[in-house]
Steps between C-alpha positions, in 0.01 A plus 500: 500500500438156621636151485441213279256221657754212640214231439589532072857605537741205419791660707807323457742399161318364235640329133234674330464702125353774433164481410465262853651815658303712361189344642666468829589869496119581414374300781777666739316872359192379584304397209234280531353553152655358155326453148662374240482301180791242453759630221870446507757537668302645767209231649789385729367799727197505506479069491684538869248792586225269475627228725610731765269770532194298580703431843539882582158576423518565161371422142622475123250496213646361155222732278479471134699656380758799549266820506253342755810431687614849502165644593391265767817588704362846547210380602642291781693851596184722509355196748809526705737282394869571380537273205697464133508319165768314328566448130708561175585633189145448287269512844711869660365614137183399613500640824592820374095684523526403848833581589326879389175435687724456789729793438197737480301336806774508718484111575830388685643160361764292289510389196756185428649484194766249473598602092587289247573558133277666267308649347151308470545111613899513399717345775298333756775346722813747408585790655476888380439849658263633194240599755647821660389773306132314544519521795555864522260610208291204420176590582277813333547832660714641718605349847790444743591175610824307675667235335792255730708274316673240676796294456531234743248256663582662827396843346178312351406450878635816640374745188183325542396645840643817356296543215190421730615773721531734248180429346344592836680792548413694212146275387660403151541175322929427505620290264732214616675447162717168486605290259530133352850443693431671821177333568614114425895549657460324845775659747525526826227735666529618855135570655503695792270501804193660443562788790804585248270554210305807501224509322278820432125542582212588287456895500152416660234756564538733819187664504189324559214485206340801433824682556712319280630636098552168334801666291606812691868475528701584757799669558727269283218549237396119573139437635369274752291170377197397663368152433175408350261333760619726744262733517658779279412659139717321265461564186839422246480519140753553245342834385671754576302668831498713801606434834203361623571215224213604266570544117558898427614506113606773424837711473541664802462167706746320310766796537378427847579113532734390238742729608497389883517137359873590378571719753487277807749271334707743362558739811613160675803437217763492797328254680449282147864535400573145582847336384799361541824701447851375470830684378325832375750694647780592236316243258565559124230247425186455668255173411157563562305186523207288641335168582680210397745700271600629786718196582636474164652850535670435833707263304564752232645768759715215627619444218579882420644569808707230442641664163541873715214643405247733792202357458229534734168309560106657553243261510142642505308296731195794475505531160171699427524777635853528306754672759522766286661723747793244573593475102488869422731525776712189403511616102742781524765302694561191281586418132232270410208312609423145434170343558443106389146443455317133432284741231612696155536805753208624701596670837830651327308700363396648809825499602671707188229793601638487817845514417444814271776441275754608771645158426495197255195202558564200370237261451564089498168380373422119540197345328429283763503094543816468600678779772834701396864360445694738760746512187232760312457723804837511557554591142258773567688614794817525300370714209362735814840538668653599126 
């Protein structure tokens, strides 16, 4: 692990939202790389990337359009660089061939997407949380990815690094899933100094050319990258291949690979249960929630508490992969689930097939636009304690 580089770290306490913390948090990780076509309510990022990365060294392209944004990132990675997009709603849908290219070739780095409401054009500047199950399944095939949602500007800089780290650690794109609300509420955001922010290291070759596997993983079934120009045989396509990286179509090599692709996510679920618990213990109720809902639901459990009710809070901060482990444990031991989405009910889903029946799931679906009246979640909460 190392530390962020103090010359593009703005220590100190900023008045900042989040899509300027965002960017801030990205520079902290060490990206140097951002393309990106402007789309709302998310250019606020990648607008502040291009005035201040040119001073660390760095460079933002504004390409055409949203898939040559998408693609030319992982470019910039395979030349060395640790770099990310930015978008919403229509452009993630167009990102979504690469998001697979980048699943299958291993290529470590973000993808932005500051949602809004939907589907097609629908609600440029309002807020929603209709991308989530996209951004589990939205590309062809099968693949493994990470998904953080924040729900604070200071968690837009903080989560940022994060998902950077994690997209180094285990060479997959992570999904940094916020929303309308999040991304324009300015709060107050506390950088700190740059030898407080770790910052993980490209998994870069250790053998020298000639000696080197391009895809031969190691022990946590993630392989080392080597860079093009380097020296090395790099050869990434989004067939499906062998370890040296060349295209081997057939059955046995995709038992082979696709497999290991889920695997060195999934045997790190521990590790990726990321949330924030409050009042589980002896808790009738229990809202589930993310991203800017989130907030709303805090007021909700006031308010219950308020009336005598046990209602505890989980906020899923890694929501993909789902913390399946924590909710089949959690199921058995309250009355009733509640999860408030900004969507007509996408990751509840997930979430009844982790609860298993063993106890009520109650769903409070929002279209989107606007965010929840506490007054409906709390009526949610009520019918669970019943």
């Amino acid at each position: 692990m190392m530390h962020a580089d103090p010359n593009c770290v703005l220590t100190g306490t900023h008045f900042m939202n989040g899509d300027a913390a965002c960017c801030e948090g990205a520079l902290a990780a060490g990206a140097r790389f951002a393309a990106g076509y402007p789309i709302t309510p998310s250019t606020e990022v990648v607008e502040r990337f291009a005035a201040r990365v040119p001073k660390v060294g760095g460079i933002f392209i504004q390409m055409e359009d949203e898939l040559a944004a998408s693609i030319a990132l992982q470019g910039m990675v395979w030349a060395g660089a640790k770099s990310f997009t930015v978008t919403s709603g229509p452009g993630y849908s167009l990102m979504m061939e690469h998001i697979g290219f980048a699943a299958m070739t291993e290529t470590p780095c973000v993808f932005v997407n500051v949602q809004r409401g939907g589907p097609s054009t629908g609600l440029p500047t309002l807020p929603a949380q209709g991308d989530m199950m996209q951004a589990r399944f939205g590309s062809h095939g099968d693949y493994s990815t990470i998904s953080l949602v924040p729900n604070s500007p200071q968690e837009c800089f903080s989560l940022t690094v994060k998902a950077f780290n994690l997209a180094e650690q285990f060479r997959v794109p992570v999904m940094f899933m916020m929303d309308e609300c999040v991304g324009h509420m300015t709060e107050k955001v506390v950088i700190p100094d740059a030898k407080e922010i770790e910052v993980t290291p490209r998994r870069h070759a250790s053998k020298p050319p000639g000696e080197f596997v391009l895809f031969e993983p190691g022990e946590d079934l993630v392989p080392e990258i080597a860079h093009a120009g380097e020296g090395y045989k790099v050869y990434v396509t989004g067939l499906t291949h062998d370890k040296r990286g060349y295209p081997l179509m057939n059955p046995a090599s995709q038992k082979e690979l696709i497999p290991r692709l889920f695997e060195k996510i999934s045997r790190a679920a521990d590790e990726l249960t990321i949330v924030e618990a409050e009042g589980l213990e002896g808790a009738d109720v229990v809202v589930v929630s993310y991203g800017i809902t989130s907030r709303v639901a805090q007021r909700a459990i006031e308010m219950a508490r308020d009336k005598g009710l046990k209602v505890g809070k989980l906020r899923l901060i890694c929501v993909w992969p789902f913390p399946e482990k924590l909710i089949r444990e959690l199921a058995p031991k309250v009355k009733a689930l509640v999860m408030p989405e900004l969507n007509m009910g996408q990751v509840v889903i997930e979430l009844e097939r982790c609860a298993g029946g063993q106890c009520k799931v109650i769903s409070v679906p929002h279209p989107g636009g606007t965010v929840h009246k506490p007054a409906d979640i709390l009526a949610a909460i009520e019918r669970g304690a019943e």
